[in-house]
DRENDO-1510 file (C-alpha; in Angstrom, 1 decimal, always signed):
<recs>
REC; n; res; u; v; w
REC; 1; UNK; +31.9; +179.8; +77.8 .
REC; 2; UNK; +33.6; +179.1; +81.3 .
REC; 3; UNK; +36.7; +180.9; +80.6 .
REC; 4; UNK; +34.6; +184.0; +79.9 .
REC; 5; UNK; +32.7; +182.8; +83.4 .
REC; 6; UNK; +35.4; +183.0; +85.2 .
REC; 7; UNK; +36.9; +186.4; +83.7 .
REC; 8; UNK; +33.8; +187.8; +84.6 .
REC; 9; UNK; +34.0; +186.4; +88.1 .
REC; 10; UNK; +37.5; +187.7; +88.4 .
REC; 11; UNK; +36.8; +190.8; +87.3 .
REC; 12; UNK; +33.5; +191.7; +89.7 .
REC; 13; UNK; +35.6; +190.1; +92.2 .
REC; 14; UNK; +38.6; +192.6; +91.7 .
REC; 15; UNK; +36.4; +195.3; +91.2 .
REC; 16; UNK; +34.4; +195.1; +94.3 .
REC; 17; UNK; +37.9; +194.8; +96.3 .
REC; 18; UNK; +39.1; +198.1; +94.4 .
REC; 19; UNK; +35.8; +199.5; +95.5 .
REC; 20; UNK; +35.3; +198.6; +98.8 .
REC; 21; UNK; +39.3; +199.9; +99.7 .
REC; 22; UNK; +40.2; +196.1; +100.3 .
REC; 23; UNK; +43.1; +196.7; +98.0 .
REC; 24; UNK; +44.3; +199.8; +100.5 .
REC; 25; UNK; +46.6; +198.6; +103.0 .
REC; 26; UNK; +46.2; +201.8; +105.3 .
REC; 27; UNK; +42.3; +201.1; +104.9 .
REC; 28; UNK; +42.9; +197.6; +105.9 .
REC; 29; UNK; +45.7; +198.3; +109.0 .
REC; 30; UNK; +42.6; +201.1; +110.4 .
REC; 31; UNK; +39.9; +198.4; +110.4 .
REC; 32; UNK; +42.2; +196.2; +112.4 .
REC; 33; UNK; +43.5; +198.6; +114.7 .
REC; 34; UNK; +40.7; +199.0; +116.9 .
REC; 35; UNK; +42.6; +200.2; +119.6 .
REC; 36; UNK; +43.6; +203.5; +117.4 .
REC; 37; UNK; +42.4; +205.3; +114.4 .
REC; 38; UNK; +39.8; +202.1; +113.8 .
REC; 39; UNK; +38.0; +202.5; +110.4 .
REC; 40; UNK; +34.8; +200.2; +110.8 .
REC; 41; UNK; +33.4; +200.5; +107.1 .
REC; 42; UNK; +35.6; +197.1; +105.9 .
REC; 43; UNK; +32.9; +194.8; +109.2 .
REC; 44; UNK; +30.3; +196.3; +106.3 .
REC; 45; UNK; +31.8; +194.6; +103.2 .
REC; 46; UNK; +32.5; +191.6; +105.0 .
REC; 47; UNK; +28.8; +191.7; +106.4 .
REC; 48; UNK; +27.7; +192.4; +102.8 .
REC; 49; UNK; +29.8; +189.5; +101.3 .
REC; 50; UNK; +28.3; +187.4; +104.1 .
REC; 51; UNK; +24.9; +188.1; +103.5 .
REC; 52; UNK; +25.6; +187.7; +99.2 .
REC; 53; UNK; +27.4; +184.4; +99.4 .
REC; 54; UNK; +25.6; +182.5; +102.4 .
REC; 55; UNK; +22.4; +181.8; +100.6 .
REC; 56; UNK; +24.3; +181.1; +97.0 .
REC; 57; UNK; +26.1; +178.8; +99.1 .
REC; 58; UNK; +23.5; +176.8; +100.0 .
REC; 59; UNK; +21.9; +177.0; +96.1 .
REC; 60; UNK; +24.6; +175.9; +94.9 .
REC; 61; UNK; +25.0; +173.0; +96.8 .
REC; 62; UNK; +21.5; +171.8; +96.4 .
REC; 63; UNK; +22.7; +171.5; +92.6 .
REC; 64; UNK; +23.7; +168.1; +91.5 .
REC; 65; UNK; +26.9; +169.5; +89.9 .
REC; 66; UNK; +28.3; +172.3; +89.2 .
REC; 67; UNK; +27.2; +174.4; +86.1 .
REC; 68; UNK; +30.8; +174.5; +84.6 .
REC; 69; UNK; +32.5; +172.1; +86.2 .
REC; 70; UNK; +32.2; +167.9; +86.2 .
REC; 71; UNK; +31.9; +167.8; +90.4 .
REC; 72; UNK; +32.2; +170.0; +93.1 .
REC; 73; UNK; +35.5; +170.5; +94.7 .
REC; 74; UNK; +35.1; +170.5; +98.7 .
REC; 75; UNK; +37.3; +170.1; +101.2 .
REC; 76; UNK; +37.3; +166.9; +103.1 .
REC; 77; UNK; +38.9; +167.3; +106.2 .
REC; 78; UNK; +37.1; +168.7; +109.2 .
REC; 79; UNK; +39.1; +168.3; +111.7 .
REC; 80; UNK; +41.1; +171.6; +113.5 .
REC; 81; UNK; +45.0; +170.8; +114.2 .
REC; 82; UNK; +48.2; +172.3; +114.3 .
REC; 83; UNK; +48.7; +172.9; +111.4 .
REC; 84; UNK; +45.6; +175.3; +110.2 .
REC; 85; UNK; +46.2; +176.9; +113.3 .
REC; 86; UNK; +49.8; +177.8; +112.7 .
REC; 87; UNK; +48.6; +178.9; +109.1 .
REC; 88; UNK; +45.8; +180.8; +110.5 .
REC; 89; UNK; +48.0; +182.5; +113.0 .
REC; 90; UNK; +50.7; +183.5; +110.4 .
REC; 91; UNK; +48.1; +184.6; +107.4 .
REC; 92; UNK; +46.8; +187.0; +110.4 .
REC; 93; UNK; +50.3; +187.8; +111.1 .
REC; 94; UNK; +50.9; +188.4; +107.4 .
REC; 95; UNK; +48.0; +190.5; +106.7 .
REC; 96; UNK; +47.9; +192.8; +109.9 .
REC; 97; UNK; +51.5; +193.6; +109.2 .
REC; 98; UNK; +51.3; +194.3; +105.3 .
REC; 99; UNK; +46.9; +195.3; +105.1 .
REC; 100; UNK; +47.6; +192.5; +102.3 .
REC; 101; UNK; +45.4; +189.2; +101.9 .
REC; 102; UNK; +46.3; +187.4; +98.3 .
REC; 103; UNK; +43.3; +188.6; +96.5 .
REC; 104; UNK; +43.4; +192.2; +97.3 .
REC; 105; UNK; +47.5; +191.9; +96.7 .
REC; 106; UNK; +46.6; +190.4; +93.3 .
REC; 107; UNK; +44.5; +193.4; +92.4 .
REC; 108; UNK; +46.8; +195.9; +93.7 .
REC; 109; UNK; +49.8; +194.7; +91.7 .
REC; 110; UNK; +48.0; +197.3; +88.8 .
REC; 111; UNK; +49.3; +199.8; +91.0 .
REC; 112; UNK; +52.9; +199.5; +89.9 .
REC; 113; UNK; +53.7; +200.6; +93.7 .
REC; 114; UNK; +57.1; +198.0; +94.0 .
REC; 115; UNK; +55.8; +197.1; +97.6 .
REC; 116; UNK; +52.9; +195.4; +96.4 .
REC; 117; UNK; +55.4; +193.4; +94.1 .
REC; 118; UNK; +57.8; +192.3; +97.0 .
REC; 119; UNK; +54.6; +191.0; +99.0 .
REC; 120; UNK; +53.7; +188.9; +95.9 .
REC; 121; UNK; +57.1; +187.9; +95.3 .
REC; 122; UNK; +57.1; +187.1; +99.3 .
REC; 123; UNK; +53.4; +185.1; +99.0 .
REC; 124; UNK; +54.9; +183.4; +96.4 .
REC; 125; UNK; +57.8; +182.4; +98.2 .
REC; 126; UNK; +55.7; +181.3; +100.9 .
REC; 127; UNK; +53.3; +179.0; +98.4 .
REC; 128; UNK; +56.8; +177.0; +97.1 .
REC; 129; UNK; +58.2; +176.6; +100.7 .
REC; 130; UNK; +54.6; +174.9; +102.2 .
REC; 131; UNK; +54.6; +173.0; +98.5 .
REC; 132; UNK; +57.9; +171.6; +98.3 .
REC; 133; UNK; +59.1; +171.6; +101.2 .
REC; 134; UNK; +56.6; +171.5; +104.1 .
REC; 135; UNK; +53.7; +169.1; +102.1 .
REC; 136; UNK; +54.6; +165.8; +102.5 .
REC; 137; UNK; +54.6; +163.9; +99.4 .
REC; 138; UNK; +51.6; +162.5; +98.2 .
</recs>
């Protein structure tokens, strides 16, 4: 039963990206260039995913577990340093520049279009250097 949970979540998830143009780098690259040809319609799926997940949020967490799951996995660290800054800085970077964020880049690898495929194989290579290289060892 939770595999076919989590297809299903996967699938609304990618479908409402497809939908709402997430998976469009143009449509992306307009909302963020406000100074140009800005396309305001993405501030209304953000709003709308706002509005959706907020109260589930708080739901969810009144539960004493999760439904499909043995504990809840949250993160422990509150505090704001370096490095999530740099990360933020360079996943805005990253997305301005390509109107790419992983999820939407998942879903738009059905495409075929080879660019989508060199910013995955680029993510990727991203995800190995921080891994390997960056993490320190546990």
């Amino acid at each position: 039963m939770n595999r076919w949970v989590v297809l299903l979540a996967g699938a609304l998830f990618g479908a409402g990206i497809t939908i709402s143009g997430m998976g469009n780098p143009a449509k992306v690259q307009n909302f963020l260039d406000i100074a140009g040809a800005w396309d305001p319609s993405l501030a209304l799926v953000m709003g709308t995913a706002l509005l959706v997940a907020t109260p589930g949020f708080f739901w969810v967490l009144k539960m004493s577990s999760p439904r499909y799951a043995e504990k809840f996995s949250l993160p422990t660290k509150k505090d704001i340093d370096g490095k999530l800054l740099l990360g933020a800085v360079l996943f805005g970077m990253g997305w301005g520049l390509s109107g790419l964020c992983p999820a939407p880049a998942l879903v738009a690898i059905l495409t075929g279009i080879p660019s989508f495929f060199i910013f995955l194989a680029a993510m990727f290579a991203g995800m190995f250097v921080f891994r390997f290289v960056l993490e320190p060892q546990k």
